[in-house]
N, C-alpha and C positions, 0 to 999 in steps of 0.2 A: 817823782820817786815813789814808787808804788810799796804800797804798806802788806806786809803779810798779817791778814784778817785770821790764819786757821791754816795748820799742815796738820794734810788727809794721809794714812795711810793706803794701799790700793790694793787690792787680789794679790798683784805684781808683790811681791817680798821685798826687793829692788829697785822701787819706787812711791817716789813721795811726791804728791797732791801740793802744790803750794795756792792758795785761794787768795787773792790778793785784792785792797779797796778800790784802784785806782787799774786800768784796762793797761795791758802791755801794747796791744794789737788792738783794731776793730774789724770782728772776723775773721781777717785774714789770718792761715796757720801758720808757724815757724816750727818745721823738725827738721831734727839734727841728728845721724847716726854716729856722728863723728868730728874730729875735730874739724875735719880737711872741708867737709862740710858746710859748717859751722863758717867758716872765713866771710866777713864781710857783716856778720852778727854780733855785736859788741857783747852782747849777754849772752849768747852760748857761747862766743870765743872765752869770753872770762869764765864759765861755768867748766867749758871741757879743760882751762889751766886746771882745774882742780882735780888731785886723782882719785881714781876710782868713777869718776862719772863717765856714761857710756852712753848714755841720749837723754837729750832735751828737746822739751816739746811745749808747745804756749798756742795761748788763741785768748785774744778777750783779758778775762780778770782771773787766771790762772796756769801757774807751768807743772809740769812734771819731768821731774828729775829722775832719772833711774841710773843707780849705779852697777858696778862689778860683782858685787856682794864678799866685795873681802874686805868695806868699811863697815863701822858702825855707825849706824843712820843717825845715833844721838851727836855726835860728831860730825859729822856728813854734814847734817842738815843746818849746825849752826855756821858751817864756812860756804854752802851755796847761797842762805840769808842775804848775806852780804851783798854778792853781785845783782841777786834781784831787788833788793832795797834799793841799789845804785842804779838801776835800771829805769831809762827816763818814761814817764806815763805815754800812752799814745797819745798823739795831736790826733786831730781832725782828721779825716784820711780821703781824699777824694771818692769816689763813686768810680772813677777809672781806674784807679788802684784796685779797689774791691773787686771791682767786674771780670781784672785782669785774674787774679788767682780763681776766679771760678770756671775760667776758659782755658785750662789745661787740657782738657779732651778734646780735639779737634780733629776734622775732618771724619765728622761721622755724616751716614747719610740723613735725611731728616726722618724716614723711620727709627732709627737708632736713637736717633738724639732724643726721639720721642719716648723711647723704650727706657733710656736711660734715666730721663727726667721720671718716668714712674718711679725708678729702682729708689734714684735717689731721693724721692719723696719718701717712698715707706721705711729707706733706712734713718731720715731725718726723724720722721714720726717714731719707729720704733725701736733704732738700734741703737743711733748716735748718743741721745739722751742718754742710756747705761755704759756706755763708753767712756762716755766723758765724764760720768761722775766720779768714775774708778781711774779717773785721769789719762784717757787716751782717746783714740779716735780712731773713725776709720778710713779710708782715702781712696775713692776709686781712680784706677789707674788707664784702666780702658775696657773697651766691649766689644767682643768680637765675635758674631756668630754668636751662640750659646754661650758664652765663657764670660764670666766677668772677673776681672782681675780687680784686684782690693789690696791696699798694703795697712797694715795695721802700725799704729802713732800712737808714741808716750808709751804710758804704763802696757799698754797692751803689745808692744810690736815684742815682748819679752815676756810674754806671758804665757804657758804652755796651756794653759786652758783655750786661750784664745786659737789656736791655730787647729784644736781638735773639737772641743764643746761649741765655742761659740759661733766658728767658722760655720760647724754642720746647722745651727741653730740658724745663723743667717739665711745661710743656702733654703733650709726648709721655707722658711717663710716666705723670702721671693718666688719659693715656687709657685705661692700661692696666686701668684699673677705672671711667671711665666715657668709654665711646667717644668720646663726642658732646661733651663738655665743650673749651669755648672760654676761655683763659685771657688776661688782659687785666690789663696793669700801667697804674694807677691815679696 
């Protein structure tokens, strides 16, 4: 049962940072836009019974909860407590498990794959880190030609800054290792 060490507030208004002592996950991410989603997740399914919550998102030793904005987070936050305090710590988690959620993007050619392992280095090094402090992520989704598609997780997939400031801020940067690269929140 994992201990709440520290709730962060985020950029997001509608979301709340829970830092927790004890890992939910090992790396691997869980988000949830929705309930229907959520099925098969015992702590989002219990998170979205509650109203007002609109996505959940976790990795490691912390979730972000974002809601409707028609509760009061003082409120809010002491009845999501609950299912994450109830929420069993990660076991051990194989190496084929891990490997599995990082093989989402498939069937690229081995130029690409190469193109992409840059991308996702410099967002690992430069992006992710400010993502996720502010309780979210970012999730490539594929690469096609010029285009990378990205969907933004937790605090930020609701975050209007994100989908204009940070979006273009991304975009700059990778250009700086591929000119021509057009980035697109999904």
């Amino acid at each position: 049962m994992p201990k709440i060490v520290e709730i962060e507030g985020t950029p997001n208004r509608n979301a709340l940072k829970f830092i927790l002592k004890e890992p939910l996950t090992w790396g691997v991410t869980r988000s949830y836009d929705n309930a229907e989603q959520a099925k098969g997740d015992p702590l989002a399914e219990a998170l979205f019974d509650i109203d007002h919550v609109t996505n959940v998102f976790y990795v490691d030793r912390w979730i972000t909860v974002t809601q409707d904005g028609a509760a009061d987070w003082q409120d809010l936050a002491r009845e999501v407590a609950d299912p994450i305090r109830a929420a069993p710590a990660a076991d051990a988690q194989t190496a084929a498990t891990i490997a599995a959620a990082g093989a989402e993007i498939a069937n690229l050619s081995p130029e690409d794959q190469q193109r992409l392992n840059l991308i996702n280095e410099m967002l690992d090094e430069e992006i992710r880190p400010y993502l996720q402090s502010d309780g979210g992520d970012l999730h490539v989704l594929g690469l096609e030609g010029n285009r990378l598609s990205v969907h933004y997780q937790g605090a930020c997939g609701t975050c209007p800054s994100s989908i204009t400031g940070t979006l273009r801020g991304i975009q700059n940067m990778l250009r700086s290792i591929e000119p021509d690269l057009e980035v697109v929140a999904v």
